[in-house]
C-alpha positions in Angstrom: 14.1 -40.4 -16.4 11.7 -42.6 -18.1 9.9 -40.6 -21.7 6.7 -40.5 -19.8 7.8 -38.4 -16.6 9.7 -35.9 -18.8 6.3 -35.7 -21.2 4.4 -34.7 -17.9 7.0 -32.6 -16.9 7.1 -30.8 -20.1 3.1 -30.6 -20.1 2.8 -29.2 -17.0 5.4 -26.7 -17.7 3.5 -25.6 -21.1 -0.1 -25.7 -19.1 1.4 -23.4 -16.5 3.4 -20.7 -19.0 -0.2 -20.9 -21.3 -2.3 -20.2 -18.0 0.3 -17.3 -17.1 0.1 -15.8 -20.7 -3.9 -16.0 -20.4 -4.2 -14.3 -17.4 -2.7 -11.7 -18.2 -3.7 -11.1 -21.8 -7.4 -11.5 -20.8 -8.1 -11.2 -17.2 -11.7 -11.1 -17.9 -12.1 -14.0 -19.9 -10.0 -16.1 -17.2 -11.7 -14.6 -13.9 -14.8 -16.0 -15.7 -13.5 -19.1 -16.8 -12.4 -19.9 -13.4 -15.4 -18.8 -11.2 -17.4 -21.0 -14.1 -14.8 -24.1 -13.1 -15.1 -23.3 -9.1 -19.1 -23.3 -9.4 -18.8 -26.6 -11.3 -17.1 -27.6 -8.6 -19.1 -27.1 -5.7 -22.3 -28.4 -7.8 -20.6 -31.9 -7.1 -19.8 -31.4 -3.8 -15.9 -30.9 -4.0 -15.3 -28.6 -0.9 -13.4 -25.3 -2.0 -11.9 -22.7 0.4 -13.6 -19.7 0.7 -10.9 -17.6 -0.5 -11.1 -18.9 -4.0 -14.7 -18.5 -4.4 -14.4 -14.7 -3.0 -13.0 -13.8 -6.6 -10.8 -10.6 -7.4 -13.0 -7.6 -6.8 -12.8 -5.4 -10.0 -12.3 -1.7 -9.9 -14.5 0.7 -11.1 -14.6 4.7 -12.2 -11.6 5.9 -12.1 -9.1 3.1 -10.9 -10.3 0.2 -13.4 -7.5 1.7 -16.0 -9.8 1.7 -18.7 -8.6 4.9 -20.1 -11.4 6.6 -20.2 -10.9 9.1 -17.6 -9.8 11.6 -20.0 -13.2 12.4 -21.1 -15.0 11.9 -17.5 -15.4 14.3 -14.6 -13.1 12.5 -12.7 -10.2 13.3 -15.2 -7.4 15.5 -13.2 -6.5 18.8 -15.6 -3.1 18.5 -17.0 -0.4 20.4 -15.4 1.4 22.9 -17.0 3.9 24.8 -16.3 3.9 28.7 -16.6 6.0 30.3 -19.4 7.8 33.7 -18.7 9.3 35.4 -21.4 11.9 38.1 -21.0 12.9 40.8 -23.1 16.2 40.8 -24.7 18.4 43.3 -22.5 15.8 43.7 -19.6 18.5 43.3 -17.4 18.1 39.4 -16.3 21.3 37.6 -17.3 23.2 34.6 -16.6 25.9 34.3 -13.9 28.9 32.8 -15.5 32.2 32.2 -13.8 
């Protein structure tokens, strides 16, 4: 292979790992950054499926993950289990074989 094709490979292969990393470091920033690059799009007239445009619909309350839960209403009570105590010699023992 010619210097150029492996320099485009190699390019591509770095553009796609950095968009990869991106996404999922900053999902906001990217969700932006494409819907900005889709409307630029459609100002010139490039036709873009409708699916693309749709965007990803972000979750709110609860189920965005944003860890705030714990302080809100919507926070589930942690679970604990109940402690019995025994007395020493009240009877309750182990079976051993």
């Amino acid at each position: 292979m010619s210097h150029t094709v492996q320099y485009v490979v190699i390019g591509v292969i770095v553009t796609v790992s950095m968009l990869a990393v991106l996404r999922h470091l900053f999902p906001r920033l990217t969700r932006a950054l494409t819907q900005r690059f889709l409307d630029a799009l459609v100002r010139r007239g490039v036709p873009i499926p409708s699916q693309w445009r749709a965007g990803i619909s972000t979750a709110s309350g609860c189920a965005a993950g944003c860890g705030s839960c714990a302080s809100s209403q919507c926070a589930s009570p942690a679970q604990e289990a109940p402690v019995r105590f025994y007395k020493a010699g009240s009877g309750i023992t182990s079976k051993s074989s």
